[in-house]
N, C-alpha and C positions, 0 to 999 in steps of 0.2 A: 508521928508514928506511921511507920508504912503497912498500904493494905494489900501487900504483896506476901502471901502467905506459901512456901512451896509444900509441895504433896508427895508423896512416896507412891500414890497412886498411877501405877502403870498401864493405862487403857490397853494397850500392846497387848499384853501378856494373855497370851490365847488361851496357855491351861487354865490357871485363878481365874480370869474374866469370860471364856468365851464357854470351856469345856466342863469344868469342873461345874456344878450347881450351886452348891451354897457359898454363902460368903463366907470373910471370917469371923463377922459377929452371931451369923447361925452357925456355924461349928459350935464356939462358943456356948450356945443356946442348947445344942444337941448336946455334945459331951455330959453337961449338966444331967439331962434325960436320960444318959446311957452311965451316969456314974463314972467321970473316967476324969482324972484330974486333965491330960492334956491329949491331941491326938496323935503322941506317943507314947504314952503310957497305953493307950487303949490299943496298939500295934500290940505293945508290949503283952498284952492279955492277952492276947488272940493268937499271934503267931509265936509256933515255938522258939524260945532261942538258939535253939541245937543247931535249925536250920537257915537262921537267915544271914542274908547274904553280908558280906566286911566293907564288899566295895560298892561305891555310888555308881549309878548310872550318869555320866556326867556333860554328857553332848549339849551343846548350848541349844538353846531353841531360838523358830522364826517368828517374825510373824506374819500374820497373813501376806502382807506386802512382801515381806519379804519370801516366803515360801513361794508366791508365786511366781518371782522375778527369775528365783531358783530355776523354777519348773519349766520359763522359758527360754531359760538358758541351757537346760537338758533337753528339751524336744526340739532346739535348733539342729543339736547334734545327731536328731533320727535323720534320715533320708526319706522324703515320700516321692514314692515312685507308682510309677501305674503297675501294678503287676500282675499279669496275664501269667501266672504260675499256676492256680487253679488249685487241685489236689484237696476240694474241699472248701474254700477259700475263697471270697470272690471281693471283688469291688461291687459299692452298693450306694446306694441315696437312701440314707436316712430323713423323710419329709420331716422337713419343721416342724410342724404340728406336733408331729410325733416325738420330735427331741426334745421340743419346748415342752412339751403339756405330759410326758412320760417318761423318761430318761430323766430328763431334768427336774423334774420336778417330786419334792418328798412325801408328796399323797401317795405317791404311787412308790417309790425307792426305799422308805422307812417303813413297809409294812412288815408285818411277821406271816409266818405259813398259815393259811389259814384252817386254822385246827378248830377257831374260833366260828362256827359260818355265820352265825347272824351279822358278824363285825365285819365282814368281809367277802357279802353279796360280788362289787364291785370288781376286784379280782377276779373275784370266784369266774363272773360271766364272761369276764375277758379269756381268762384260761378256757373255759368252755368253745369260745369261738375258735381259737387255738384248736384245740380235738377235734372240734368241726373240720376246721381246714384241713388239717392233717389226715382223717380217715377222709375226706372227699378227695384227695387229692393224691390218697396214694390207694383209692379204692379198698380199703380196708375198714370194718364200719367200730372199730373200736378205739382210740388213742387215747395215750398218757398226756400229762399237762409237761411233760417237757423231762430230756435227761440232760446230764453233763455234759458233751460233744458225740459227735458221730462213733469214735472209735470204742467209746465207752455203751455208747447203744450198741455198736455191731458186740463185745462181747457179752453184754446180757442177753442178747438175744442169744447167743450160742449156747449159754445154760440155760434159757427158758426153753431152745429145742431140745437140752439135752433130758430135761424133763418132762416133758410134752411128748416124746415122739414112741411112738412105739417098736421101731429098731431098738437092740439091744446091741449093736453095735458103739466103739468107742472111740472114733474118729467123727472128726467132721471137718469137711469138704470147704476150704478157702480160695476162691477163682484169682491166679496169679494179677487179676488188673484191679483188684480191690486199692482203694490208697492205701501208698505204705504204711501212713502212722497206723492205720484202721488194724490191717496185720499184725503190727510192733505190740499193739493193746491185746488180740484176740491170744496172742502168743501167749504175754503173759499170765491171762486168766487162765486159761488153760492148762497150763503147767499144774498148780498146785490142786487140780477139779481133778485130774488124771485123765485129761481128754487128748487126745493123738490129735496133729493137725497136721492135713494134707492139703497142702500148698500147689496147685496142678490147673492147669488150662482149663477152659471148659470143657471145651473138647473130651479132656480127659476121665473126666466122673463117671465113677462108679458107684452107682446109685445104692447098689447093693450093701456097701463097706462100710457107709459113715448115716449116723443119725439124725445130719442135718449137712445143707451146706449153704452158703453166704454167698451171693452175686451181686459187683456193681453195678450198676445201670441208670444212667451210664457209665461206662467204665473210666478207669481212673484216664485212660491214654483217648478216650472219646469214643471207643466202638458202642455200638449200642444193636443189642438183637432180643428178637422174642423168646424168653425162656420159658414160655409153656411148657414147650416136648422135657426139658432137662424139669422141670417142676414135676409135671405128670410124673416121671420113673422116679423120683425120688417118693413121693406119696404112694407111689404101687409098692416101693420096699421098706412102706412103713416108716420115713424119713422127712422132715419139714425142710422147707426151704426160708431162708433170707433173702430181703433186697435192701443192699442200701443203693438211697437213691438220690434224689435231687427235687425238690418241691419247684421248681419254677422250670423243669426238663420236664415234668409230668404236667404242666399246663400244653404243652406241646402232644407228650408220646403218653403210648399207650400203657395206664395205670398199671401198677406190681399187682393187682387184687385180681385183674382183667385176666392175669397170666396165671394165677391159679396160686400167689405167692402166700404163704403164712405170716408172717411177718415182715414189715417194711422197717427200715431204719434210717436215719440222716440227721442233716444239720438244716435248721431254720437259717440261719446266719442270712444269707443273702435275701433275706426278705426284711429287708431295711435295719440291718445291725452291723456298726463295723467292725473290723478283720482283731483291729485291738491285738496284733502282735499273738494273736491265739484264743481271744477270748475277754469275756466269758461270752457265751452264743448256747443257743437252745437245740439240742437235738431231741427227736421224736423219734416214738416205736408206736406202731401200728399192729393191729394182728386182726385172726379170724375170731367172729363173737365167742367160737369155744375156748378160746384160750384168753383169755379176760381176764378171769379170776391168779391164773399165774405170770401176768403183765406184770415186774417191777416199776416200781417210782407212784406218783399220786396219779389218781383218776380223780378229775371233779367231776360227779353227776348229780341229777335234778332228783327233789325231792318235796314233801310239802312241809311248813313250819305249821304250829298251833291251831291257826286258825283257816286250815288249808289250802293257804296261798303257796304258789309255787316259789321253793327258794332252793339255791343250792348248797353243796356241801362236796365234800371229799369222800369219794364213795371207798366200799370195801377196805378199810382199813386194815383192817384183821391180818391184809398179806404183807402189811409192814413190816421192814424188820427189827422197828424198835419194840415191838410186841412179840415177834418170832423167837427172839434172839439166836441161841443157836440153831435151830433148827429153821434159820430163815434160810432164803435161797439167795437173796441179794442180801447187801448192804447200805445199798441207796437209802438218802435218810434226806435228801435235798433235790430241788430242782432247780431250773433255771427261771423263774417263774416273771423274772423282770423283764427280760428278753424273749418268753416264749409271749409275752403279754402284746412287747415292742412288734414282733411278727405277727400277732393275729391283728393289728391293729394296720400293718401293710396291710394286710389282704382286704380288711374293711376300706381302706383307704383304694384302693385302685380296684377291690370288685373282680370279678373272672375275666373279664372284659378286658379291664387296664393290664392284668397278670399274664393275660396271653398277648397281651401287644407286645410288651416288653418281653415276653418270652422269643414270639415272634423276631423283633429286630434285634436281640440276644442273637438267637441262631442264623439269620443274614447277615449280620456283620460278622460272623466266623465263615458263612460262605465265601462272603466277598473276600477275604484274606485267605482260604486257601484255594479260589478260582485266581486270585493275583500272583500266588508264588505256587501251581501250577501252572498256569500261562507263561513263564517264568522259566520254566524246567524244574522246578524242585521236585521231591517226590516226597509228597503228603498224604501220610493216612489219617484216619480210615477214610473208606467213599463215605460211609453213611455217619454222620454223629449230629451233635446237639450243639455244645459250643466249644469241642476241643478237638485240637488232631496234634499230630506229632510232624514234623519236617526231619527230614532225614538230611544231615550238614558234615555229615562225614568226621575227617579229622578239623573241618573247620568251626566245629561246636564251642570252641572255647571264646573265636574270634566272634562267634555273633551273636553268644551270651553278652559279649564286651561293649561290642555294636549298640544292643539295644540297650545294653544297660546307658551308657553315652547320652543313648536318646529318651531317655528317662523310663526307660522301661523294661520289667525286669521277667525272663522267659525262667520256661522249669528246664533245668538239665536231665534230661535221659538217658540214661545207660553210657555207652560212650560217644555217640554217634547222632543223635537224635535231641531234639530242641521240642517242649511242649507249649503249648498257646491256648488260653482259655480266656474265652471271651466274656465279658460278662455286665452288668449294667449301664459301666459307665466307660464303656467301651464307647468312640465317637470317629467321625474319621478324620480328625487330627490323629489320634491313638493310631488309625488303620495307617495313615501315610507316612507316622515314626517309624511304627512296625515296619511295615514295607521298604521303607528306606537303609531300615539294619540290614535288611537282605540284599542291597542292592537295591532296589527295584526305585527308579524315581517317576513311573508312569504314576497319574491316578488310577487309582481302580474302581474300576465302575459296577458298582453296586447290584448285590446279588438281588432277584425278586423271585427266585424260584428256591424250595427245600430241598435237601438231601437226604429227607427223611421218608423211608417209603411209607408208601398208605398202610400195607399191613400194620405200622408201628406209629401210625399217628391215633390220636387219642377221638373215640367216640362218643366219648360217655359226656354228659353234663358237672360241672362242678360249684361248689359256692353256691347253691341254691336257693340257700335259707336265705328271708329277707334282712339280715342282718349287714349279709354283703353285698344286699343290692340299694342300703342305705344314698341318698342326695350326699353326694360326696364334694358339698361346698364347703369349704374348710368351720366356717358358723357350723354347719350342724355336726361337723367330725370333731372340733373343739369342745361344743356341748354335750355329747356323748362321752369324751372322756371326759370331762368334768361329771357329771352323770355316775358315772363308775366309781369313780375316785369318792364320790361325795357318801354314797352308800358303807365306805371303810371304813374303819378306826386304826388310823397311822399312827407312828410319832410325832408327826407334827402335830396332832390335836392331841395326846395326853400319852402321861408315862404309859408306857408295856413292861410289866414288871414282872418279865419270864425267869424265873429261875433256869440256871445254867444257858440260856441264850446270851443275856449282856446286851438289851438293845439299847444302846448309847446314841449320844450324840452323832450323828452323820454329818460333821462342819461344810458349810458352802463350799469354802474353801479347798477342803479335800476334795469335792467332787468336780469341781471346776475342770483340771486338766483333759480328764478322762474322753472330753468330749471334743478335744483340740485333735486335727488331724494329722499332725507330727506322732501324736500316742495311737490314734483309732484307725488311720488307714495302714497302716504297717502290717504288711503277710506274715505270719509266723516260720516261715520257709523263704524270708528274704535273704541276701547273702546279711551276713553277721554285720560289715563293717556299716550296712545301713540305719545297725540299731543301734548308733554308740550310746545312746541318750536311756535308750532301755537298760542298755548293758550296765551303767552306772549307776540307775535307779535299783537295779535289782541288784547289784553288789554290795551300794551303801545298805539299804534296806539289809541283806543277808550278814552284811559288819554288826547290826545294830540289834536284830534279831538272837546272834552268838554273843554277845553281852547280857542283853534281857535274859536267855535261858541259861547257861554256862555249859552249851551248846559247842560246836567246833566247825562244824560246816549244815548247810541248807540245802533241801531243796524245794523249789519253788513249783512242781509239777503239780501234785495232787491241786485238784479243782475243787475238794469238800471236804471236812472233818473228816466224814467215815473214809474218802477215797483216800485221806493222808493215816489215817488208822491202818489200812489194807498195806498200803505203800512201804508202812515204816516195819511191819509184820514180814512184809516179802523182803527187805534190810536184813532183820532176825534172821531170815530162814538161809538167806545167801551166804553170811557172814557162816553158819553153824555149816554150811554144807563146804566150805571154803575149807575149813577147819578139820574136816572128814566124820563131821556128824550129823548126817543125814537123819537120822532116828529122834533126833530130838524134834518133837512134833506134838507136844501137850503146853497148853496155855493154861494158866490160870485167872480165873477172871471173879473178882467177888460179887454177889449177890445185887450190892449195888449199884455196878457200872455201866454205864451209856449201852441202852441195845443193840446200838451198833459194835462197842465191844466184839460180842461174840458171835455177830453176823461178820464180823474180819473177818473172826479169827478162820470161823469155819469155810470162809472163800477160800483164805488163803493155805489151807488145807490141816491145819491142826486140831487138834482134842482139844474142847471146851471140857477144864475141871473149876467148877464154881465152888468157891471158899464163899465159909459164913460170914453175917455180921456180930458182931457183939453185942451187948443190950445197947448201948451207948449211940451206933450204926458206925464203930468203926471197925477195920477188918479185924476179923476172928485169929488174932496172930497165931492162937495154937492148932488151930485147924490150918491157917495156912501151910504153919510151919510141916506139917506133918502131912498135908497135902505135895509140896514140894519134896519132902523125904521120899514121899511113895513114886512121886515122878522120878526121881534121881536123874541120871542120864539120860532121861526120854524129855525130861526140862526143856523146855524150849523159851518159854515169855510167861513173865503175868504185866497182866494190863489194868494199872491202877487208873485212878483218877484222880489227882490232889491241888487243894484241899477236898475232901471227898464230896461224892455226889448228896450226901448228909448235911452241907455245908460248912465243915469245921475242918481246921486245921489239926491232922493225925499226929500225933507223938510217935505213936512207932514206922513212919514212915523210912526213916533208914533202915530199921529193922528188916521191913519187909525188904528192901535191896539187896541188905548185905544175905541174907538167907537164900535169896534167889541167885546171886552172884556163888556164893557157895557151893550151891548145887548146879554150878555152868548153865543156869540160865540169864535171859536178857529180862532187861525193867522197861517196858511201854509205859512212859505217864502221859496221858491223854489230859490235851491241854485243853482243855472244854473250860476250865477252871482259873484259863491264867490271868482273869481279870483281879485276883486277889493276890496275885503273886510279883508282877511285875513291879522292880524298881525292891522286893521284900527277899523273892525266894529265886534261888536260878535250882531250875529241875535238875540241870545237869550235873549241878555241884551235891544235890543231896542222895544222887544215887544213879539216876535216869539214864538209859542209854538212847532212847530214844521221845523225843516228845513230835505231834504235829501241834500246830498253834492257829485254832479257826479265827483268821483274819476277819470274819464277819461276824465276831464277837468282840473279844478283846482289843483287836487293832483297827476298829473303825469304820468296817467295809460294811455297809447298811443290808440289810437280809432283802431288801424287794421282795416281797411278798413269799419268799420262798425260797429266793436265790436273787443273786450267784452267790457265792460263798469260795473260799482258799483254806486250803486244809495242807501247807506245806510242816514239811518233818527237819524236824533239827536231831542231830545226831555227834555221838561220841565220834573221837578220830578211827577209833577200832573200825567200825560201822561204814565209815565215809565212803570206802571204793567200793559198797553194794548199795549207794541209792540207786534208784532210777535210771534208768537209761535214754541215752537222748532216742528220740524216733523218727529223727534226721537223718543219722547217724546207723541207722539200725544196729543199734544195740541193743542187748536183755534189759527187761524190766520196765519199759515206759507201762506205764500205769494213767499217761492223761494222751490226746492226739498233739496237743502242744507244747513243746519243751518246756516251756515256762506255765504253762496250764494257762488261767484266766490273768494272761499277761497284764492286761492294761488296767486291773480295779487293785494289784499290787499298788498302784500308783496310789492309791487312795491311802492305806495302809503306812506307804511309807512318809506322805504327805500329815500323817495323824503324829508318827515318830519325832519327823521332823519338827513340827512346831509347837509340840509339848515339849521337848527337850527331855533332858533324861530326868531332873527331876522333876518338870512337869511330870512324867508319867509314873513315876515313881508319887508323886501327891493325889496322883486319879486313884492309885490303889487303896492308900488309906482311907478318901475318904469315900470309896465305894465300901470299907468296912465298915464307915462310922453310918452311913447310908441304913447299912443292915441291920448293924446293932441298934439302931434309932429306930426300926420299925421294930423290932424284935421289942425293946425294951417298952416300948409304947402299948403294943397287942400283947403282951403277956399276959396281963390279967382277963384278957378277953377269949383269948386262945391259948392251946398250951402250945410252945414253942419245943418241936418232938425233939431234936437236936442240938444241945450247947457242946461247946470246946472246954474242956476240964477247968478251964477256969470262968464256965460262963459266959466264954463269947460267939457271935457265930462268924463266920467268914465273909466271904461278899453276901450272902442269901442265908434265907434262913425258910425252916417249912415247920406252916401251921397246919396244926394236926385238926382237921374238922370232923375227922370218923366220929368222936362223941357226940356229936350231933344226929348221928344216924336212928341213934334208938327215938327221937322225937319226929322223924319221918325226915329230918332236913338234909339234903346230900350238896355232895362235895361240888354237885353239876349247877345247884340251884345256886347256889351262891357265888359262884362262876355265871351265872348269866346274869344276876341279879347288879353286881360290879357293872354292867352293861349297862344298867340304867343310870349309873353313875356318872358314866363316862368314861371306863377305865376296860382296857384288856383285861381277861381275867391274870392270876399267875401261873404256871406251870401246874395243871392238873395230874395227881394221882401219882406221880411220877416224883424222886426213886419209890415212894412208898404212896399203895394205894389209900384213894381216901386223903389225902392228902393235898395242902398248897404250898406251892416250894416259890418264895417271892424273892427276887434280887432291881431291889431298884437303879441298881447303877452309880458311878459319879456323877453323871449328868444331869440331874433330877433335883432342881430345887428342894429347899424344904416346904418351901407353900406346897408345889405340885406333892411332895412327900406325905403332907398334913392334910390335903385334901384324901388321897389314897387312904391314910388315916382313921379319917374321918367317916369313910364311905365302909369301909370294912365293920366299923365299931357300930356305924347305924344298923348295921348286915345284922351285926351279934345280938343287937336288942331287938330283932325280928324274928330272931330263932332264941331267943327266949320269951317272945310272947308268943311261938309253937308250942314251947317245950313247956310252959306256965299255965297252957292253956286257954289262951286267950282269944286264939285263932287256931285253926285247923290247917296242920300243913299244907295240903291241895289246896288251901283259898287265899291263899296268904300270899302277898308278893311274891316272893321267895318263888316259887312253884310257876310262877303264872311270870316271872320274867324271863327273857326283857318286853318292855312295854313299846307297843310301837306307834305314830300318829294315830295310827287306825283304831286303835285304843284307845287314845283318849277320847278321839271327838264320836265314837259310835255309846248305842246304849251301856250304862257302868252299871253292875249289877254284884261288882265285887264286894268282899266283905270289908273293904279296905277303902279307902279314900283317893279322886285322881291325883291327887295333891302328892299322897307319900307315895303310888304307883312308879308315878311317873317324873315326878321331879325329889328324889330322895336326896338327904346331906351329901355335900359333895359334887352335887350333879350341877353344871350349870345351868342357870334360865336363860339368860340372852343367846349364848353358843353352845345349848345343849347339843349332843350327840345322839339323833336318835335313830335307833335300830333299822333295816329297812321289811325285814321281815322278824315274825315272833321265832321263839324255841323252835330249830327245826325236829323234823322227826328224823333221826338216823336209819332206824331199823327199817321206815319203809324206804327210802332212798336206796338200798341196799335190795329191799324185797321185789323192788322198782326200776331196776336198774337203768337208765338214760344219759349216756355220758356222753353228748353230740348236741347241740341246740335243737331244743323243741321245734315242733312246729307251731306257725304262728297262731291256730289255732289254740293253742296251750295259754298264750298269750292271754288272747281275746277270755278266755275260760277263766283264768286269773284274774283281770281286770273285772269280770264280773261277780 
């Protein structure tokens, strides 16, 4: 008898084995729980028939070996070149430490926004050092924890002047040397706000005419001057001013705050983040302390928790726009928070000291190369800059674009005539002696020791003060510091996050691997094309496989965020309608329940928010739509659904709502917030959709870092296609991001998740993230009421537990959300579609143990708020109130009416690898009342500790 038995068991298989959670003998297990003979039949319940799809998703999958062999057979085909092209963009040293122990690592990559503070100290303080560096360095004492890129900051700042300023003028002022993408962006926000934009030299400003205006500095071609005098007459006529600028030129020149500027704007990127083909990279907005309250994006500031220790938090909320909704001023709903973390973490690393050295030998080795091709004969401007000039090469611009390209290195083309050169970290003089060889020139050039920066324009001021950045910067203590941070979070990597409509999933090694190879990461987004053939092929396969998933027609890959891919696919709508000769149509309908960001689009993009009902059930009010849409008639412009809805269930009348809007010549937005229950079941495109975005940092795998980055690209009908976006290469209408492809190189991630689930791997992640939902749903039913089922009793990916009837016994929705903390667990999506309320989606990812522990922890929750509600204990004394519990808690005097035992180690919670808090329940409201959005002084420190 042989003991050679073979197995069906494929260890390969990355969905079943690596992605998906459960086995198939817990499916098994679950179904039984959720009543569903098989985990087709429970599709079957859930999802309409009407809508779902005929055809399979059918692409073979990798696996890991194999995906990655893939991966280095498409990054042979990039080109990496040195390129001195600049326009925002630079060459940079990412320190190991930094890549290793941050980029790399999922403490810090798998975290969620921190909405949560007690969970997310660690962040928190890093983002803080961030706003430190940023107001010291652009002399501004207020910053945000980070925007989408520079071109996205320069146009929020032009509606934050255009609100802010007391001119009642309707132009505003853009300095011809701004980067072009930065223009190609402020263009398009403008258009649908009604703002005039006057495109004119400095020289040329009329301080009088326009509400605000925007200046580079240094400029995009390298001039660099003092705009005091032009700053002063705009504030005499009642008008604010912009800088965008350069964080590592202001370790040099004299700060934007110095010159009297309002707001400063730019990109962190070259502060140890590479170029990534466009991204993703952090930019920052600065302003004057009065304008604070109307700063878009997060503030994290300082506050005290429970026991008046100092902790932080996300301050002023309230200016959000997912709380605004229409009446928000942005629609920012994301940051960069992984990359703005990456840069505050340079600046602790090399200190004012290391940042002005290398600022320093930054701006000599741009002397020395245009003292070399001046000595030379060339004719270089400007006399005075920082690390860029321009050569003047006549009709032979084409030959010494060729030249240097040869010599591995790639120049900006200017105008017709003119070659630009931007020096920048890893700039050396090999780099200087290619350089110099494209031009001819084969002397060495002998190396600049003097500036060409005058004194008026060199920087006085102190910067990086706190001792934060005057840390022993031996890799031991900068290692133990981030670890330090990271240990204070609650990531994915220590337990489910089980946000309704986020999707924090699996982030596979694997996926993440490429992103940090430098065939994907040193690539300029403004390199010529045929350098990016490997990008080029990643983002086409990716956009083949994307127009299957939705039943879509073409992509684009630009928007950098859900809401930016919301706004993006809105100004689509409005293109297509104005192409058409109907301008007039400019009404949105948007239901009650839909993403805040929703109607902070709609109202950038300049249309009437009309809000339709819900129905008792929470799906749309079909007769109020219907008759909402009758009254818009030809003013119809979009409704912007969400499906399956923000209620978590699959709508029956969702064709309905199409065909009624298609009726009335309006467009159908389905905001794919939701497509993690769809894909592989439902294509938007086939059930009505003219347009969907699809946030890559949900459903396709791109991990949220604390906040960001995130991909919000828009899939579209053929009708639709010749009004996406516009390249800002190219200077064409409508870019919407400063990078063609937006956050080019975490596509790669995305499409790496495509790839090695295959089509029905990803089509089995969606069921059984249903079976996921319906197993918690069917579990906490008798413990909670579950507010929304699907008419035949099922819920979708997520489902939300209604806690308001807890409220008349004093227990709220927030206590039990922190109380989950002692557990170990993120809380789920608070208050949100419906106040009072937990909207939970644990994912495919998510074992059933990890499931049954969540479980578990929720049902102990429920027998503590029924020993409130029974009388047993008094709300205020009761866990519940008094979490999360933190070390300082257990081992100080215990005077609770509760036990340390259930306090602090509750069902659920581990003992050996518990999680615990690093501060108690903060206080919001004084955080708020207290405002401090800069690192303390160490004082503060010492006061805390005590």
């Amino acid at each position: 008898m042989t003991r050679w038995t073979p197995t069906n068991y494929n260890p390969d298989d990355f969905a079943n084995r690596r992605h998906i959670g459960p086995t198939p003998a817990e499916m098994e297990e679950m179904l039984k729980v959720v009543g569903a003979p098989s985990l087709e039949a429970l599709i079957d319940q859930t999802v309409p028939q009407a809508i779902r799809q005929t055809e399979p998703l059918d692409w073979p999958a990798l696996t890991e070996a194999g995906l990655l062999a893939r991966m280095q057979q498409v990054a042979k085909k990039n080109k990496v070149m040195t390129s001195l092209i600049g326009q925002g963009y630079y060459g940079t040293v990412t320190p190991p430490a930094i890549q290793r122990n941050i980029l790399e690592n999922p403490a810090w990559y798998t975290a969620y926004t921190p909405y949560q503070p007690e969970i997310a100290q660690g962040r928190l303080e890093a983002l803080l050092n961030y706003q430190t560096m940023v107001a010291d360095l652009t002399g501004l004492p207020v910053a945000n924890a980070s925007l989408l890129d520079e071109a996205t900051a320069a146009a929020e700042a032009m509606a934050m002047a255009k609100r802010q300023a007391k001119s009642k003028a309707d132009a505003f002022f853009v300095a011809h040397d701004l980067h072009p993408q930065t223009i190609a962006v402020i263009e398009t926000r403008a258009a649908p706000l009604g703002i005039r934009i006057i495109k004119d030299s400095i020289d040329n400003l009329d301080p009088a005419s326009v509400f605000g205006a925007i200046f580079q500095y240094p400029g995009t071609y390298g001039h660099i001057r003092d705009l005091s005098s032009e700053i002063k007459a705009l504030h005499d006529n009642g008008a604010l001013a912009v800088v965008a600028t350069d964080l590592l030129a202001l370790c040099l020149l004299k700060e934007s705050g110095a010159m009297g500027a309002d707001i400063a704007v730019g990109s962190a990127q070259r502060f140890g983040v590479p170029m990534g083909y466009g991204g993703p990279h952090a930019a920052f907005m600065s302003c004057r302390d009065e304008l604070k309250r109307a700063m878009p994006g997060r503030i994290v500031g300082v506050s005290i928790d429970a026991s008046g220790n100092k902790a932080y938090r996300l301050s002023l909320q309230t200016r959000e726009q997912h709380i605004r909704r229409e009446k928000a001023t942005s629609n920012v709903c994301t940051a960069q928070a992984l990359l703005a973390v990456m840069a505050s973490f340079y600046a602790v690393f090399y200190g004012p000291v290391g940042l002005r050295t290398i600022a320093q030998r930054v701006h000599l080795h741009a002397v020395t190369i245009a003292n070399a091709l001046r000595a030379a004969g060339a004719d270089v401007a400007p006399d005075q800059f920082f690390d860029t000039i321009t050569v003047k090469v006549g009709v032979g611009q084409a030959g010494i674009l060729a030249a240097a390209e040869q010599r591995g290195i790639n120049l900006r083309k200017v105008g017709r005539d003119r070659v630009g050169i931007s020096v920048d970290e890893t700039t050396d003089a090999d780099v200087i002696t290619r350089l110099l060889d494209a031009f001819g020139i084969d002397e060495p050039a002998e190396a600049a020791t003097a500036p060409v920066i005058p004194d008026d324009l060199l920087r006085e001021s102190d910067y990086l003060t706190h001792p934060v950045f005057d840390m022993n910067r031996a890799e031991s203590e900068m290692m133990r510091y981030m670890r330090r941070l990271s240990d204070r979070d609650l990531a994915l990597d220590r337990a489910m996050i089980p946000l309704g409509s986020c999707t924090m999933k699996l982030n596979a090694a694997a996926e993440m691997m490429p992103i940090t190879w430098p065939e994907f990461g040193a690539l300029h987004p403004f390199a010529p094309r045929h350098q990016a053939a490997g990008y080029a092929e990643a983002i086409e396969d990716l956009t083949r496989k994307l127009c299957d998933i939705t039943g879509y027609d073409a992509f684009s890959m630009q928007p950098n965020s859900g809401a930016q891919g919301e706004y993006a696919g809105l100004l689509t709508i409005q293109a297509y309608h104005q192409a058409n000769g109907d301008a007039q149509r400019d009404i949105c309908l948007i239901p009650v329940s839909a993403h805040g960001t929703n109607p902070a689009s709609a109202q950038m993009a300049g249309m009437k928010v009309v809000v339709v009902k819900s129905a008792p059930n929470g799906d749309i009010d079909l007769e109020d739509f219907a008759d909402k849409a009758a009254k818009a008639g030809d003013n119809l412009a979009a409704v912007m659904i969400t499906y399956p809805s923000t209620h978590g269930v699959f709508e029956d009348t969702v064709r309905d709502v199409c065909r009624i809007t298609h009726e009335h010549g309006g467009q159908v937005y389905i905001d794919g917030a939701n497509m993690n229950a769809m894909v592989g079941l439902v294509r938007p495109g086939e059930i009505g959709g003219d347009v969907s975005h699809l946030n890559l940092h949900k459903t396709f795998a791109i991990p949220h870092g604390g906040g960001g980055p995130g991909m919000g690209p828009i899939g579209v009908k053929s009708h639709l296609a010749p009004f996406l976006p516009g390249d800002p290469r190219e200077d064409e209408s409508g870019a919407v991001s400063a990078a063609p492809y937006g956050s080019a190189s975490i596509l790669l991630i995305s499409w790496a998740y495509c790839l090695m689930m295959g089509g029905a791997g990803l089509t089995q992640a969606t069921r059984v993230a249903i079976l996921n939902a319906n197993y918690i749903a069917s579990r906490l039913s008798g413990a909670y009421p579950i507010l929304f089922m699907g008419n035949r009793g099922r819920v979708a990916h997520e489902c939300i537990l209604d806690t308001r009837p807890f409220a008349e016994h004093g227990v709220t929705v927030d206590d039990i959300a922190k109380r989950l903390i002692d557990n170990g667990f993120h809380a789920p999506t608070m208050s949100w579609p419906v106040s009072g309320t937990l909207m939970v989606e644990p994912t495919e990812s998510e074992t059933k143990a990890e499931i049954d522990r969540f479980i578990t922890a929720l049902l102990a929750i429920r027998d503590e708020i029924t020993d409130v509600a029974e009388g047993r204990i008094a709300a205020d004394q009761s866990p519940l109130r008094h979490a999360p519990h933190t070390v300082e808690d257990l081992v100080k005097d215990w005077d609770r009416a509760y036990s340390r035992e259930q306090g602090c180690f509750p069902p659920g919670a581990f003992r050996v690898d518990k999680y615990w808090p690093p501060v108690g329940r903060v206080d919001n409201a004084y955080g708020d009342r207290n405002l401090i959005c800069t690192c303390p002084p160490l004082e503060a420190y010492a006061e805390a500790a005590e």
